[in-house]
N, C-alpha and C positions, 0 to 999 in steps of 0.2 A: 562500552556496549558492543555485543559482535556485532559485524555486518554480515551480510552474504558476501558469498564469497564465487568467484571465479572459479569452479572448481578443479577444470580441465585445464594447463597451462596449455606453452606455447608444442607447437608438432617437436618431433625428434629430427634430429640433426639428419638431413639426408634422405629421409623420408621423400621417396615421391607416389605418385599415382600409379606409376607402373608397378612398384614397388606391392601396392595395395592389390592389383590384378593379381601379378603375380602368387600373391600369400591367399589369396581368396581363390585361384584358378579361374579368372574370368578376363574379358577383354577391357579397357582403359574405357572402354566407351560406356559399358558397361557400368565402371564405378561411377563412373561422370552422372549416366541416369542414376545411380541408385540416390547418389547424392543431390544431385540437384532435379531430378522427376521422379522420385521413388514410386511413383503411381504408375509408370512404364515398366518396371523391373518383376519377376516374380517373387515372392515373398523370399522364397528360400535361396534365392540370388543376392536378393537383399541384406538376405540375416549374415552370409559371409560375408560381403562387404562392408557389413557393417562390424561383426567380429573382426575381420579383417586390421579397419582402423582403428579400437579400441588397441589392439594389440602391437601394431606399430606406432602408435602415437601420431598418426596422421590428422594432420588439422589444414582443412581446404579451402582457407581462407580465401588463398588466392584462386583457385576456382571459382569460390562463389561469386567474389567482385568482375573474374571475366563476362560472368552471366549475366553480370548486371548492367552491362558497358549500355544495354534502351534500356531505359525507366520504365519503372512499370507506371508510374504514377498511384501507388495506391501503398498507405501503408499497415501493420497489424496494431489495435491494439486490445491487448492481453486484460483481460478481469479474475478476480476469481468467482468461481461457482454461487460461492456463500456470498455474496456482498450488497454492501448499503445502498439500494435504488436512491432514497432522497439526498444522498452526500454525493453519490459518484454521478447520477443525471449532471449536475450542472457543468463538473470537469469534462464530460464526456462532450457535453454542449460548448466549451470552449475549443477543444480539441477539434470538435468537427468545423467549427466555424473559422477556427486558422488556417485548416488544412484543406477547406475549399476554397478560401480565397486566394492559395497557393496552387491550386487547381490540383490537389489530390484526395483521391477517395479512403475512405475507412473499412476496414474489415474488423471486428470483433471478432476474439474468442474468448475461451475462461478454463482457465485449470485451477484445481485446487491442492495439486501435489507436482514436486518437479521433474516427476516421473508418470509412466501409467498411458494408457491409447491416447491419448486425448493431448497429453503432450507429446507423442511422437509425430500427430497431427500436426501439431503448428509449429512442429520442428521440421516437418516432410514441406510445407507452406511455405516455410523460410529459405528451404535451401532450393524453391523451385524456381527461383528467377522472377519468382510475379511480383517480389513484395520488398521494397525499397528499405525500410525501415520501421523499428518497433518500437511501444511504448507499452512499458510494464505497469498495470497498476496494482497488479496482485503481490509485486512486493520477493515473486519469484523466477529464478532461470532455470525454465526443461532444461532437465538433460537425461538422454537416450541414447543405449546403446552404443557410450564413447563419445556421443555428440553433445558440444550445448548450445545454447542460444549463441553463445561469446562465439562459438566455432563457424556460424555461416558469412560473418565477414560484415552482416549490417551492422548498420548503428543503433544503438540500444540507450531510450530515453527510459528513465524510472521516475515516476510520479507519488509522492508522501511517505515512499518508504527509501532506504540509504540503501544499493546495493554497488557492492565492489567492483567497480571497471565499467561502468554504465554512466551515463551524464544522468543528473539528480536532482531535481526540484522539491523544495521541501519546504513546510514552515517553521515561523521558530513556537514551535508548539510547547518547549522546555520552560523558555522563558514565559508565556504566555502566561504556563502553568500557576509558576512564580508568581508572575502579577497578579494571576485570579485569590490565590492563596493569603496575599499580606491583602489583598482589599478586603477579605472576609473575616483575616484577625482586625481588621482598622472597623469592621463594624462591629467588633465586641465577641466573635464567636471564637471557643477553646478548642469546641469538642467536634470530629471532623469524619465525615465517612467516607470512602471514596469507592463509589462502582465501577469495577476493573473490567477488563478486558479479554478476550483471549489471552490463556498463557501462551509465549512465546512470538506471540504480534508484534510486530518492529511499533507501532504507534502505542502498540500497550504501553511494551517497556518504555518508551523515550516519555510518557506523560506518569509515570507511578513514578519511574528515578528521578524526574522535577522536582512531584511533589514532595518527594521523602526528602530530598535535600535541602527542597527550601524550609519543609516542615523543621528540619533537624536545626537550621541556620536562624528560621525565628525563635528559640530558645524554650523555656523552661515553662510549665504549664498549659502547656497543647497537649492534645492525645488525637492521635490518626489513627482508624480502625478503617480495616479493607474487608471489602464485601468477600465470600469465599469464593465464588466463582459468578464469571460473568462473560460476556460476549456485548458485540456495540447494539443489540437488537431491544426491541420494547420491551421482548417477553423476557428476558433477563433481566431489566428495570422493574417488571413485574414481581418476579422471584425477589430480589433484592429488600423490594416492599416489605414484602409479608417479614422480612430477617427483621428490619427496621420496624414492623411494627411489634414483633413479638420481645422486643430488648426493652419496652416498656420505660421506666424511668429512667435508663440508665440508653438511651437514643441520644443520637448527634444531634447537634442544632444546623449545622448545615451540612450537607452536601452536593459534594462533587464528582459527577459521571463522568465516563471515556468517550460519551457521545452525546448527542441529543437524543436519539432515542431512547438510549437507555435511560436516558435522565427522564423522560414525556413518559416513558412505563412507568418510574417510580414515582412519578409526582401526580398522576393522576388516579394511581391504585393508594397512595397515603390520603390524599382527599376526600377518596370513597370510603375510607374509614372515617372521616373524620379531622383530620388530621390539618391545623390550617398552615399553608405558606403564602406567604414567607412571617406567618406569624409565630407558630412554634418551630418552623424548621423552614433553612433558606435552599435552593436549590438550582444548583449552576452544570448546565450541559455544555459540550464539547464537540463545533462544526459549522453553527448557523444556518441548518437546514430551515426550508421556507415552514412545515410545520411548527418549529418552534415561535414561529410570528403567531399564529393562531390559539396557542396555549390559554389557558385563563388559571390565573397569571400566568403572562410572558415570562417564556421562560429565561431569564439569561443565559449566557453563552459564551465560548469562545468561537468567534466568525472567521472564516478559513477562507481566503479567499480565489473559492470554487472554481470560479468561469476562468480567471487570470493563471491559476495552475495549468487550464486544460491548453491557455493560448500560449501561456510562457514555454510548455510541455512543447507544442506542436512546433514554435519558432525554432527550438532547440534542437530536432530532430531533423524542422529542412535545412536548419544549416551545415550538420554532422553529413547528411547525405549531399549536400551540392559539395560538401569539399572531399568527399571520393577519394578520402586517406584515411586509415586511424587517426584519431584523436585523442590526446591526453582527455579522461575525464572531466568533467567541468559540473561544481555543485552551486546551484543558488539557490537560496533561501528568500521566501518571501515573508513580510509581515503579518501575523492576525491582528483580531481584535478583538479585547475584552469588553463585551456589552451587558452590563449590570444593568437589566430591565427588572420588571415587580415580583419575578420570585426569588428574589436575595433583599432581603434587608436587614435591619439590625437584630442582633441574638435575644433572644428571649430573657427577661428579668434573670428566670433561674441558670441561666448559660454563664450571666455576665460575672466578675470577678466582682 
């Protein structure tokens, strides 16, 4: 599976700041604001110093760490635009509860491309000296104008997604998958739908490549059909519905979402037809959002353990900054939990072998 990738390496051999004046025609102090107060600078001072270092390969890492020699005490973190309120609330809720009991404050933002104004923003944030350290949970690294996140010299934690040269907290959502998979052939079910994702989502791919492996490893007499398109929201489980109810006799007996919502869209638009679970068809969401407690029937799930990513996230990010050197990257993985509540139960007469 690819990862993101570090896009920008290291500066060129010899490269310095005067160097960058010089190519730009402006004063060292000059680059120094552009780089680290770009909000001092005028735009088109800015735009060569920043052509500038795209073109000599300048990378100001060590600038930026001189800027940081006081704390600001406060660190970024990054969301994207599009994203899951009931799954990310509670990370965010660990996050913040580590990092004020370490006495530092939280800034939020959210991009949803690694480019574009809005990344140049909290790439202009990063290089201004106010902001210790960041935590990705968008899964992405700005990068602008020659610059990336990797280039202002912070420490950079990544939250549920894998990204290259970033310290990484993760679940084993792979295996999890697995387990969900062989407990629904151990209750008798062949026939198997699975409500995907965004294409190209780091969490898509790592929970379809489970499923397809394990599906391929339980053997002969299963059948796995993928919904055509999807996203982690309700109204996608909604869409899904209608696919699943218009296939008529030839529907899954159970399935399996990318999320709980999407799973809560499609289990309550089949019941409005009609449709009972977990009696003619079993139904297993993916996150242990607190909605899913409320479902009728409970939804099953796999449970992510939300608030512990946000603390284990935050531990990992004051440690990277009190030790005030690069870091070889560090990945940990934490446990889920597969919880088989009343919308999974056994396959329907006509399912069974």
């Amino acid at each position: 599976m690819a990862l993101a990738k570090n896009r920008v390496g290291g500066a060129a051999q010899g490269v310095r700041i005067g160097d960058v004046a010089l190519e730009a025609g402006v004063s060292t102090a000059t680059v120094s604001r552009a780089l680290a107060s770009p909000d001092q600078v005028r735009p088109e001072l800015r735009a060569r110093v920043h052509a500038a270092v795209a073109k000599l390969g300048y990378t100001p890492n060590a600038a930026a760490r001189q800027l940081r020699v006081k704390r600001s005490r406060t660190v970024l973190v990054v969301t994207r635009k599009r994203w899951s309120a009931p799954f990310f609330a509670e990370v965010l809720r660990g996050l913040d509860a580590e990092f004020a009991a370490a006495g530092y404050a939280m800034v939020l933002g959210n991009v949803d491309s690694v480019e574009g104004e809005r990344s140049r923003q909290l790439m202009d944030l990063m290089f201004s000296g106010t902001i210790d350290g960041t935590v990705l949970l968008s899964g992405l690294v700005a990068s602008v104008d020659g610059r990336t996140m990797f280039d202002t010299g912070l420490p950079l934690v990544s939250l549920c997604a894998a990204i290259e040269g970033t310290h990484t907290i993760l679940t084993d959502e792979d295996a999890c998958m697995a387990r969900a998979l062989h407990e629904l052939i151990a209750l008798g079910h062949r026939d198997f739908l699975y409500l995907c994702g965004p294409a190209g989502n780091y969490n898509e791919i790592v929970r379809w490549q489970a499923l397809s492996a394990a599906f391929e490893a339980a053997g002969p007499g299963l059948t796995l059909t993928r919904a055509s398109q999807g996203d982690f929201s309700m109204e996608s489980g909604v869409e899904a519905a209608h696919e699943f109810l218009a296939a008529g006799e030839r529907r899954a007996s159970a399935v399996i979402a990318v999320s709980d919502e999407n799973a809560i869209g499609f289990m309550t638009t089949i019941q409005e037809a009609g449709v009972n679970v977990p009696g003619e068809v079993s139904v297993l969401g993916f996150d242990g959002i607190e909605f899913a407690d409320f479902c009728r029937p409970a939804l099953s799930t796999i449970r992510q353990p939300r608030f512990e990513l946000g603390r284990t996230g935050a531990r990992m990010l004051i440690e990277a900054i009190a030790a005030d050197t690069p870091q070889e990257p560090i990945r940990h993985v934490l446990r889920n939990e597969l919880d088989l509540r009343a919308s999974t139960g056994p396959a329907p007469m006509r399912s069974r072998p």
